[in-house]
Every structure is written in structure tokens, then in C-alpha cells.
Legacy VTK file of the C-alpha trace (Angstrom):
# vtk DataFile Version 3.0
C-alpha trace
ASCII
DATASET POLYDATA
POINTS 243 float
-22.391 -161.754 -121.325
-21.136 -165.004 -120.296
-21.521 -166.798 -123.378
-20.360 -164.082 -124.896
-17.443 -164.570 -123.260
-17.687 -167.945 -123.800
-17.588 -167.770 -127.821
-15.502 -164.810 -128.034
-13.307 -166.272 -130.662
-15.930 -167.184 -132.780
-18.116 -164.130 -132.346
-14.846 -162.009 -133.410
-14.852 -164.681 -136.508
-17.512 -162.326 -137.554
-16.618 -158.782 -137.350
-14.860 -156.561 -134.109
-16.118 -157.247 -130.428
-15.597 -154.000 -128.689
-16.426 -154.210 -125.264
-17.764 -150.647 -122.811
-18.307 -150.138 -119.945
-20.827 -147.440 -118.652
-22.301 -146.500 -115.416
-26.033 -148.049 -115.145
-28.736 -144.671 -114.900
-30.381 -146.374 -112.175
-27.332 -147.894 -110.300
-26.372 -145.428 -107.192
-22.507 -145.164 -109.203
-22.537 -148.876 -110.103
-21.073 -150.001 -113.913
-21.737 -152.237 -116.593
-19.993 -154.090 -118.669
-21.431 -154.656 -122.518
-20.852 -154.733 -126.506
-21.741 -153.848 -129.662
-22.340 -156.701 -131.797
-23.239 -156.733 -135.549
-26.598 -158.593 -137.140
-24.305 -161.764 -137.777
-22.751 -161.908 -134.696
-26.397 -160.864 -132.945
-28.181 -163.708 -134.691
-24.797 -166.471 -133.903
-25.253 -165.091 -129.946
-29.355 -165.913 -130.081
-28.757 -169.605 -131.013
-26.342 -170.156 -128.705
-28.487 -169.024 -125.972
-31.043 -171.366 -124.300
-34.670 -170.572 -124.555
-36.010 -168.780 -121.159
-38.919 -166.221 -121.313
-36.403 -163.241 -121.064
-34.078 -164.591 -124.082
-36.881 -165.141 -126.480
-38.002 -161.396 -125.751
-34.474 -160.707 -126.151
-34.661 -162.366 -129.411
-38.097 -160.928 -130.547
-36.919 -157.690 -130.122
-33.620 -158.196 -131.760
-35.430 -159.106 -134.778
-37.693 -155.832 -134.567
-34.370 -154.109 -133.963
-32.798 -155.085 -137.637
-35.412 -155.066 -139.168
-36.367 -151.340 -138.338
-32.228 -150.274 -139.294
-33.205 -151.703 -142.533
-35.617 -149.744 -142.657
-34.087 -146.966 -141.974
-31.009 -147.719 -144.459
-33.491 -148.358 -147.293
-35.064 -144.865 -146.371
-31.566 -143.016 -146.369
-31.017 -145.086 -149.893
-34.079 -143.337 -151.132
-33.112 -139.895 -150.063
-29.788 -140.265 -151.661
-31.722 -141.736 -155.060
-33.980 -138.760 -154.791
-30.868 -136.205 -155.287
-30.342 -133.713 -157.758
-27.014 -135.773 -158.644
-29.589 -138.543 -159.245
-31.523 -137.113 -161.361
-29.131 -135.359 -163.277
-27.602 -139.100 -164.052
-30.787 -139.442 -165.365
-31.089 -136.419 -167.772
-27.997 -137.551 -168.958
-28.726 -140.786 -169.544
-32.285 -140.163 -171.534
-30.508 -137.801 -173.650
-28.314 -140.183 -174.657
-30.993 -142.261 -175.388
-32.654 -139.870 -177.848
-35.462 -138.578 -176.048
-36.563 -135.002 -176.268
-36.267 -132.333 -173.385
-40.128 -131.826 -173.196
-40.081 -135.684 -172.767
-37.224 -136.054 -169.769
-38.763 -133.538 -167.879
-42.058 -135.096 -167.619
-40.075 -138.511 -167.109
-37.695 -137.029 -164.598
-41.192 -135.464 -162.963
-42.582 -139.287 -162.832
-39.401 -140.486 -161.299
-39.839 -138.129 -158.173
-43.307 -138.709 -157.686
-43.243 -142.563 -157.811
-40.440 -142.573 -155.053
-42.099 -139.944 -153.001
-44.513 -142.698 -152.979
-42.753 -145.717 -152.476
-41.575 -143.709 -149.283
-45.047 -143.479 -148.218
-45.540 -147.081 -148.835
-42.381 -148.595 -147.111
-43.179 -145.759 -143.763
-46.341 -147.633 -143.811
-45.116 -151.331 -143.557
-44.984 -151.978 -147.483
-41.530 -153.848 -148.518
-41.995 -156.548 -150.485
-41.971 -156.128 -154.536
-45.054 -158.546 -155.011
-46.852 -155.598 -152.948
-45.130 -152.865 -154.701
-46.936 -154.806 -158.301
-50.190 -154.915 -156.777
-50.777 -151.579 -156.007
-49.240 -150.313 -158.710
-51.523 -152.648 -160.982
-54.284 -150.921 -158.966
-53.477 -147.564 -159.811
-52.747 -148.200 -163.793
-56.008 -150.268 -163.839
-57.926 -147.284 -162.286
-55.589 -144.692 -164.911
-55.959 -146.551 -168.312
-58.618 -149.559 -167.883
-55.121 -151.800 -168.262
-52.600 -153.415 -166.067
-48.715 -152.722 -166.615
-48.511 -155.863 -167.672
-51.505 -155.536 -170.487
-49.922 -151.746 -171.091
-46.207 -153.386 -172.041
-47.856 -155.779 -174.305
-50.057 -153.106 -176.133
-47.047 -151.523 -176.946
-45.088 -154.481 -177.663
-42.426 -154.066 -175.167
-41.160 -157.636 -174.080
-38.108 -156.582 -170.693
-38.573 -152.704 -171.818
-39.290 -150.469 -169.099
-43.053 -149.463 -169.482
-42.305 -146.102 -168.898
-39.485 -145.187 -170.702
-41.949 -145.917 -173.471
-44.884 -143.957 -172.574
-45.517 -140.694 -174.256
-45.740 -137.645 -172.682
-49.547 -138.020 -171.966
-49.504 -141.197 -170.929
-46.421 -139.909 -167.889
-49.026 -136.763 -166.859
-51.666 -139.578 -166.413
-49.586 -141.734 -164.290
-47.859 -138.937 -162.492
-51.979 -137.431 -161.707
-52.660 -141.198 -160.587
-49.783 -141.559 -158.130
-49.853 -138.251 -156.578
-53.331 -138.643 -156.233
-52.509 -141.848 -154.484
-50.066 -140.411 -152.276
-52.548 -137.681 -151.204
-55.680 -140.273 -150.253
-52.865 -142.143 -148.315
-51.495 -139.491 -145.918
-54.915 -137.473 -145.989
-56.411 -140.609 -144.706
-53.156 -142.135 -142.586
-53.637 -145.378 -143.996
-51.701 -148.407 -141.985
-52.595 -151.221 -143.800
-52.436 -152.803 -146.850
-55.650 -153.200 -147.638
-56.637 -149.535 -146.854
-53.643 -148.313 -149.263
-54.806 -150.603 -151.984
-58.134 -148.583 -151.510
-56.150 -145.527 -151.693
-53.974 -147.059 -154.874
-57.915 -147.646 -155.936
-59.208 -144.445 -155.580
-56.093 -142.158 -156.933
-56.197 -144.649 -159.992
-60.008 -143.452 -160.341
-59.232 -139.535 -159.879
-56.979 -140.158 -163.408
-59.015 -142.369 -165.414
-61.893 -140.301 -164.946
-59.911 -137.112 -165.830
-58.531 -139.484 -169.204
-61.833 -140.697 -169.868
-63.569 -136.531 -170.038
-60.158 -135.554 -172.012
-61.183 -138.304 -174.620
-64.297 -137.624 -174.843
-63.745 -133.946 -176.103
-60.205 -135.205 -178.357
-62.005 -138.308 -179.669
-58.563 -139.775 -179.025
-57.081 -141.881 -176.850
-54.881 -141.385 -174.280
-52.906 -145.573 -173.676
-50.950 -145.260 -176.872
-49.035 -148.358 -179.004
-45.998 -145.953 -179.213
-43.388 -147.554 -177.786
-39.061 -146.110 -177.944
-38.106 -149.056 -179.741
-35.455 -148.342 -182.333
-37.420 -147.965 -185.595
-40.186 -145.705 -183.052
-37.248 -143.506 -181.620
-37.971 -140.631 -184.108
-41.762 -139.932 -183.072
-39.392 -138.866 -179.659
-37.907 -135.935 -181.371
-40.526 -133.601 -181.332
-38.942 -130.571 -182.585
-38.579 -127.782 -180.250
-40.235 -124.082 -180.828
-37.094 -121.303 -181.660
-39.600 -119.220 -180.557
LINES 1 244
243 0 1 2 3 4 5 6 7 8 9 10 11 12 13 14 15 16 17 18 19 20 21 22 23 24 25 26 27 28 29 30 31 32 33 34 35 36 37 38 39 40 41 42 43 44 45 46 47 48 49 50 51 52 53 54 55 56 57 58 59 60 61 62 63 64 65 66 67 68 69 70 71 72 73 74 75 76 77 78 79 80 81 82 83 84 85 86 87 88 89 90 91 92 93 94 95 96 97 98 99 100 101 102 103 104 105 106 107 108 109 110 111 112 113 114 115 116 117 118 119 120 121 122 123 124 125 126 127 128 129 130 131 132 133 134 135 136 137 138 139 140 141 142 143 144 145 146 147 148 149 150 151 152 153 154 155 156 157 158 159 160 161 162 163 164 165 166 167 168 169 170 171 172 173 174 175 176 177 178 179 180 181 182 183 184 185 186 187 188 189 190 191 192 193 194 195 196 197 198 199 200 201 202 203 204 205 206 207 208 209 210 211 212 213 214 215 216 217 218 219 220 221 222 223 224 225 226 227 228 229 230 231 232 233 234 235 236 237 238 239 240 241 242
């Protein structure tokens, strides 16, 4: 609190210093006297301070502290993404594009599933995007024998989103292999990253085993070159029964 006090000025440079006070739980009636501060004005107050055993444990769990509210914000931002008002945006926005009903539903289905998982992930301690590759690498490996990356170039795709180019069989096999995932995940409550990149392993393996049978008894296969680019857009409009 003293430096606090100290650096008011340029702690209030930063955002509003409102100051309480409360009565301490364990006090007898006594008060105390404290403040809300924000991250920037948290971090400014931390390397002002001198280094003593109880302000580097302050400062250890300060960082703990943000980082967790992150957390938290970046789950709230995924609950809000996961909306109806989301996905309608979405409906709208492949319909624009061309694409048939039967294809936005499966696509809208995909979309749900995938951040249902992502949640799973970032509960779990995943948040960077070189993880969020890896494992999903993993599971399209253990889907269709290929890597996103080897999938966009089979199709041709360049910055195109993979999956706003994948056919409607291509989506089922992706959404089998993520749910899957999801489901060896929580059924086994794995904590870290190796053990969900066994889990990104094995729900891969529970669709490419289920592609490889349904090839075997189509003779066709399921990774397709078919790709939405403009001259492709057509094989999209797969007319609907009036039936």
C-alpha cells in the first residue's frame, strides 16, 4: 500500500484507483484499507516493488491470477461463439456462398463439435495454436492417412479453409474423429498434453478405421480432390428431393 501510495499518479496514468475499505474476517472489528487495480497497473506495482520472499509470491500468484481470468474470458468468448445467433451468422453466410442445405448442416454440425472440443482442450491447459495444429494433425492423420496440410494440397486449396471445402463425407468423418476425441479425453480425464495427443491418436483411429471398412464395401474413397473453388461450386448444389 505504501508504494501504492507512493505512485498514485502514475498508477491512475493507467486506468481508475478506487480505494475500500473493509473490516478484516479475522480482525476482532479492525479495517483495512485496499484497491482494485487492473493487469497494467498490477504488473507497473510488481516492478516497483523490491524482491522479498512474500513479494515474489505476491507476484507468482498475480501471474496465476491473470492468467486464469483469461482463461475464463476466452471460455465466456466460446460460449458466446457457440450461440444460436452464431451459428445462424453462419447459415447465412454459407448460403451466400452457394452451398447446399444438406451441406451447412453437416458444416454447421462440425463447427459445434470442434469448439466443444477446443473447450475441452483449453479446460485442460491447451492454449497455444502450435498445440491446437498438432493435435488436430493427429486426429486427420488417424481419419484420412493425411495431414491438413497434405488434405489442402490434395484439393488444391492454397489460404482456403480446408473445411469449407470438404464434402459432406469427408465433414461426418471429421465430425466421428473429433467427437470421438472428445469422448477418450473426458472418459479418461486426460491433464496433459501428451495423454490428449494419445486421445487426438486414438479418436483419429475410431474414424479411419470406420473410412477404411466403408471403402472397402464402396470401392471408393472417402479424402476427395473436390474442393468449393469457383469453377467446383456447382458439384455443391446437389439438388434437393420435392419429395
Amino acid at each position: 500500500m505504501e508504494t501504492i501510495r507512493e505512485y498514485q499518479k502514475d498508477l491512475e496514468d493507467l486506468g481508475i484507483l478506487p480505494f475500500e475499505t473493509a473490516k478484516l474476517t479475522q480482525g476482532r472489528g479492525r479495517t483495512s484499507t485496499f484497491c482494485y487495480l487492473n493487469e497494467l497497473q498490477a504488473h507497473l506495482l510488481v516492478t516497483l516493488s523490491r524482491n522479498s520472499p512474500e513479494v515474489v509470491a505476491f507476484k507468482k500468484s498475480l501471474v496465476v491470477a491473470f492468467v486464469q481470468a483469461r482463461n475464463e474470458v476466452a471460455l465466456l468468448q466460446e460460449v458466446i461463439n457457440e450461440s444460436e445467433d452464431f451459428l445462424e451468422k453462419k447459415r447465412l453466410y454459407y448460403q451466400k456462398q452457394g452451398y447446399n442445405e444438406a451441406w451447412i448442416e453437416k458444416r454447421l454440425k462440425s463447427i459445434e463439435v470442434r469448439n466443444d472440443l477446443e473447450g475441452i482442450w483449453r479446460k485442460r491447459g491447451i492454449d497455444s495454436s502450435q498445440q491446437y495444429a498438432v493435435l488436430t494433425a493427429i486426429i486427420s492423420k488417424g481419419a484420412f492417412g493425411i495431414t491438413p496440410k497434405e488434405h489442402s494440397a490434395f484439393k488444391g486449396l492454397k489460404k482456403q479453409n480446408l473445411r469449407d471445402n470438404m464434402t459432406r463425407l469427408e465433414l461426418a468423418f471429421m465430425i466421428l474423429a473429433e467427437e470421438s476425441t472428445a469422448e477418450f479425453t473426458e472418459a479418461r480425464d486426460a491433464q496433459t498434453y501428451q495423454d490428449m495427443k494419445d486421445c487426438a491418436k486414438d479418436g483419429g483411429n475410431i474414424a479411419g478405421n470406420a473410412r477404411l471398412q466403408l471403402e472397402a464395401q464402396t470401392g471408393r474413397k472417402v479424402v476427395s480432390s473436390l474442393n468449393f473453388l469457383p469453377e467446383n461450386r456447382h458439384l455443391y448444389q446437389i439438388p434437393t428431393s420435392t419429395e
